[in-house]
N, C-alpha and C positions, 0 to 999 in steps of 0.2 A: 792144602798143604799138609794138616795132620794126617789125611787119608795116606797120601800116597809117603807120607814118610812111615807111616805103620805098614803100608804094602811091602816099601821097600825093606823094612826091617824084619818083616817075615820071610822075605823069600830072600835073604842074603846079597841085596843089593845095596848099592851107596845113595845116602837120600838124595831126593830132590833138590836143586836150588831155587829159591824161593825168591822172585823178584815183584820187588812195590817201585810201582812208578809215582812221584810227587808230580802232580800234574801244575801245582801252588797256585789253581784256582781259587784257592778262599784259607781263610786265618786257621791255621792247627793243623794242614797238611803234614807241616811236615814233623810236625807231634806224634801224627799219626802214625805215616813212616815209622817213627823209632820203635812205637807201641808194638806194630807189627812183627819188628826186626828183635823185638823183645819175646815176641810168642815164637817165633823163629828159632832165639837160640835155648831158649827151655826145652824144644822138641828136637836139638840135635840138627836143624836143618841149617846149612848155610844159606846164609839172607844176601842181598844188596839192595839200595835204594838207588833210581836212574830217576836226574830230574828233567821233569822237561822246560827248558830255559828259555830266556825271547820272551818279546813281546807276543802278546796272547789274543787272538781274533774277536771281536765284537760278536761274529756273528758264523751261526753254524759251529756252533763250538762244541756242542756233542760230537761229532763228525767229524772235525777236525781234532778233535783232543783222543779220538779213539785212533785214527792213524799215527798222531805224535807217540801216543802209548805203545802199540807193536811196533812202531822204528823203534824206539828206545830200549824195549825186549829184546827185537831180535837184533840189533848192535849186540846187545850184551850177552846173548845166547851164543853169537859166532864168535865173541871176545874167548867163552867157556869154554867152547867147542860142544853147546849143547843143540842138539835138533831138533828136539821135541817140546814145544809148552806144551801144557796140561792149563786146562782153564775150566774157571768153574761153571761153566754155562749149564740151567738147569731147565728141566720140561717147560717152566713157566714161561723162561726167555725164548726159547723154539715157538712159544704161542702168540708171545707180544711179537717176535721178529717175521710169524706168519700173517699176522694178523696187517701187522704196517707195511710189509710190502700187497697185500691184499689192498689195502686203501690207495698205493702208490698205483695199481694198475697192475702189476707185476704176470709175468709169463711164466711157465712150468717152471724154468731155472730158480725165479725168487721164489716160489712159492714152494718148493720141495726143502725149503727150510735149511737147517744148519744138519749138516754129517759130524759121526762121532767122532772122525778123521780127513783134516782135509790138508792140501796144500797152506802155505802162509798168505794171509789175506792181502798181501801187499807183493808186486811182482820181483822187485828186487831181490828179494829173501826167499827166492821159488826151492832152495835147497832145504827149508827149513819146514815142520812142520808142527800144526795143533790138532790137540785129541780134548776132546770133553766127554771124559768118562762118566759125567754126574745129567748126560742128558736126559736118560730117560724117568728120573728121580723129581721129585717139585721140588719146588723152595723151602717149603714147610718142612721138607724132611729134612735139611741141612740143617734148618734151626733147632730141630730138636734132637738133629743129634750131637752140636754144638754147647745143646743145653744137660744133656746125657753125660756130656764128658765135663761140664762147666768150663765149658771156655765161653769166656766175652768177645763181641766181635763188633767192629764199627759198622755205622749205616754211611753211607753218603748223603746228604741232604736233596743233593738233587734228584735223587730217585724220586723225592714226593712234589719236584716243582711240575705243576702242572702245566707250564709253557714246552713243555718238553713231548712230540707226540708219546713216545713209547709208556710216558709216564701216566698219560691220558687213558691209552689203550689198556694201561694195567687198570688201571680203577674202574673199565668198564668190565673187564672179566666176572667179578663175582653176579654181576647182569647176564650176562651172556652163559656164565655154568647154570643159571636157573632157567633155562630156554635150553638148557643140554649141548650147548655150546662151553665145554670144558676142557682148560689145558692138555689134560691127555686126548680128547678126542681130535682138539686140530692137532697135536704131536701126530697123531694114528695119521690123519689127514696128509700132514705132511711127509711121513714115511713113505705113504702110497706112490706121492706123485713124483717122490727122487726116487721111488724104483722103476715107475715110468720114465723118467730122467733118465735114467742110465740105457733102459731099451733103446730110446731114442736118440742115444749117445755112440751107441757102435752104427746107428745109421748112420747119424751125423759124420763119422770117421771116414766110411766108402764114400760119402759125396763128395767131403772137403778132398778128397783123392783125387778129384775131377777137376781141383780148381789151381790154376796156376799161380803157384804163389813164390814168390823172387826172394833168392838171396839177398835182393836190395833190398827186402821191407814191403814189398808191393803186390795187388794180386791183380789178376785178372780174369772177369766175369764174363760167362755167359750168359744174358737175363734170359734167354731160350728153359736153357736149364733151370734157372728159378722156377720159372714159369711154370713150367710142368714136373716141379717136385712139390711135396704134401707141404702143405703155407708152413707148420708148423718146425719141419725139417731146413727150406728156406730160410725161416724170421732167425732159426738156431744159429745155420752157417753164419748169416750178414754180421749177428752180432758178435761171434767169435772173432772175425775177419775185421770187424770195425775197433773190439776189445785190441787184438793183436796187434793190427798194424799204428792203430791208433798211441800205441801206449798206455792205454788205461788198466787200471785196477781192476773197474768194475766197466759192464757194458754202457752201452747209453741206454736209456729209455723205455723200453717195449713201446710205447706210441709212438717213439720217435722213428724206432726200427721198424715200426709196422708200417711209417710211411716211406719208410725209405724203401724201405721191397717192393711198395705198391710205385715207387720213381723208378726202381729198377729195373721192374717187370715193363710200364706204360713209358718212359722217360717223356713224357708229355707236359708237365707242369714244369718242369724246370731243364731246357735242353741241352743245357752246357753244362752243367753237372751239380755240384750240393754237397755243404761240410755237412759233417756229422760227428762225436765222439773224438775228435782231434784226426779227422780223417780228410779225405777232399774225394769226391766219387766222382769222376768226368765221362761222357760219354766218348769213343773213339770212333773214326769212321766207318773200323770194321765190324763196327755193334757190338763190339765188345765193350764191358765199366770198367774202368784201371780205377782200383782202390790203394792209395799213398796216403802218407804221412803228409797234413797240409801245414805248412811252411809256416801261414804265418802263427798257427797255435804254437809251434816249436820254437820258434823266435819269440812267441813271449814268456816260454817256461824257458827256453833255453839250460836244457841239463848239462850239467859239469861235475863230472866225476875224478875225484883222486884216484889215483891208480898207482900203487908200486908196484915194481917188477916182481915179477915170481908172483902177484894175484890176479884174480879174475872176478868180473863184478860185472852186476847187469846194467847196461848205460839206457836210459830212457825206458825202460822197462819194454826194451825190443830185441837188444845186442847183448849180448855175451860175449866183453871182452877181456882178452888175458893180456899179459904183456910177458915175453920170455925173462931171467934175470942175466940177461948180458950187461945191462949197466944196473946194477944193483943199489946204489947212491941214490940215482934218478926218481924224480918225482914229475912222473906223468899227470897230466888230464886229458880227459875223451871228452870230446867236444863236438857239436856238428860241425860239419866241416864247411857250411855254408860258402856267402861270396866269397870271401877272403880267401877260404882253400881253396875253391876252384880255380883262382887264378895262383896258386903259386903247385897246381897239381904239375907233374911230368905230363907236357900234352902228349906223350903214347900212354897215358894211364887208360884204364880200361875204365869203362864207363857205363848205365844200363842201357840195353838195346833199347826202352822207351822214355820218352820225357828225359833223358840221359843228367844231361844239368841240374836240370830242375826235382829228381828224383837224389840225387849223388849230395847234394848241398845237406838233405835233411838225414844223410849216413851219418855214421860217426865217424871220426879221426883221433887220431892222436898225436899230441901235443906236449910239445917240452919248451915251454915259457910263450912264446909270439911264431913258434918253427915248427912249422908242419913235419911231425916225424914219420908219419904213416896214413895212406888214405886209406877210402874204405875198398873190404876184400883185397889189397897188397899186402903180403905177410911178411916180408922181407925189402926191409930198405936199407940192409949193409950194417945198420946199427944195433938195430934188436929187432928179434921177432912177434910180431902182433897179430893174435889172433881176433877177428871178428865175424862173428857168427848169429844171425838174423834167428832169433828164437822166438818173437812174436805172438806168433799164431800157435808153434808147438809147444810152449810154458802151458797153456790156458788146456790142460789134460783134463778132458769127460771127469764126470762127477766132482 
């Protein structure tokens, strides 16, 4: 926060806004907050505190409280109209985050580390983005330059619980820099292999050009083609295509995916087909794999988006929909359109030329109270104009 408001006051800019998220995992959070919001307004920087509120998970709560943290950001970033976080992510966390997906199994993708500029880690907020200009810097240097200007700063307690892997994997480092395994060197490491990432990322672009991928959300495979592209180009496409159509944030697996390409390529262990990452893979008769959205993961997340007229917001982290402001009042939801809308569809609705039903159910629609106002891909039903647009596959941009 002082960096970048001393940046900004050098070069004639307006400072930063500074947001603390009270996650109100444990006693003096929200102490903290103020503390914060206090060194906030001495430096001229406008502050906010966003809480995250509800009932709070047992379990995986690293992970889960890192997701509630960026929703809550970036709500409040598109509240400002701001597009940019600045996070403080420093060479040591590039080493712990190479290191634990190292232990997870992890494929070039995880393993090429954190960029100083990426997309928003969460697909809904794909307009938004984070830079960590302190990456290639340690932690030590932040302390002491914190200590240089005396400002005080909070720890988190649970950095030092050792139930926590990342927190394990830190306390094994100063082991591992005496064996010449040092933060800067896996950082060097991981630089390497996101610039092989990116070589392999304009391939990966010409092949996915070969795969047909449906306005509905759906693609379809040639396992011929797998077969005879480099595994490594292969294992990239399945999991983009499983990321995208799936809805997910993050891909599945690499073991997972690398069994999936090995059913892809053989379809011999399983012949009628195999979920995966919120997906469903079925074999067709023309040897072609139809890759969709499988029903019953959608039916248990079941996404419901508000939607006023005049915005647009990403529904299931697949569609891009907008609503025109012809009823400006109106408060929309995008909904799948499942059983229910398919029987109250216009039976001349147009429908997909595969699986039609059963592919059309896991679309979106839109909805004003119990009344199907719009199905998917009809732009016009006389009332308002609704745009829906299958972004899937094309959100999930190389590097």
């Amino acid at each position: 926060m002082m960096l970048a408001a001393d940046w900004a006051k050098r070069h004639n800019h307006l400072p930063p806004h500074a947001i603390t998220v009270d996650h109100g995992l444990r006693e003096g959070s929200a102490r903290e907050a103020a503390r914060v919001a206090g060194w906030a307004r001495k430096h001229a920087v406008p502050h906010s505190t966003v809480k995250w509120s509800g009932r709070k998970p047992a379990h995986n709560i690293q992970a889960l409280a890192r997701e509630a943290r960026y929703r809550l950001i970036a709500e409040h970033m598109r509240a400002l109209g701001i597009a940019t976080l600045l996070t403080g992510h420093t060479r040591d966390d590039q080493a712990e985050t190479f290191l634990m997906r190292l232990g997870r199994g992890s494929g070039l993708e995880g393993l090429s580390g954190m960029a100083s500029a990426t997309p928003f880690p969460l697909g809904e907020f794909a307009d938004l983005k984070i830079a960590r200009p302190l990456l290639a810097f340690p932690h030590a240097r932040l302390m002491a330059t914190l200590r240089a200007l005396k400002q005080p700063w909070i720890s988190d307690p649970s950095n030092a619980n050792e139930r926590f892997t990342r927190v394990q994997i830190r306390k094994l480092l100063p082991a591992l820099a005496r064996v010449g395994i040092t933060d800067e060197r896996v950082a060097v490491a991981a630089s390497n292999l996101r610039r092989a990432r990116h070589a392999l990322d304009a391939v990966l672009g010409d092949f996915l050009a070969h795969v047909e991928i449906s306005p509905w959300g759906y693609a379809l495979l040639d396992p011929a083609r797998f077969a005879d592209a480099p595994r490594e180009i292969a294992l990239r496409a399945l999991a983009r295509l499983l990321q995208g159509i799936g809805g997910g944030d993050y891909p599945p697996r690499f073991e997972h995916i690398d069994a999936a390409l090995d059913w892809l390529i053989s379809r011999k262990a399983a012949p009628k087909g195999r979920t995966l990452g919120g997906c469903r893979m079925a074999c067709r008769v023309d040897g072609h794999v139809l890759i969709t959205r499988e029903e019953a993961a959608l039916a248990r997340e079941d996404p419901v988006l508000a939607l006023a007229a005049g915005k647009r917001a990403l529904w299931d982290r697949r569609y891009a929909v907008s609503v025109s402001k012809a009823r400006p009042s109106a408060r929309f939801e995008v909904r799948r359109l499942g059983p229910h809308g398919l029987k109250a569809l216009d039976p001349a609705a147009k429908l997909p030329a595969v699986e039609p039903r059963r592919i059309a159910a896991c679309a979106p629609a839109l909805w004003l109270g119990p009344r199907l106002i719009a199905a998917p891909l009809q732009s016009d039903r006389g009332e308002v104009l609704v745009s829906m647009t299958f972004v899937g596959v094309s959100r999930l941009t190389p590097g």
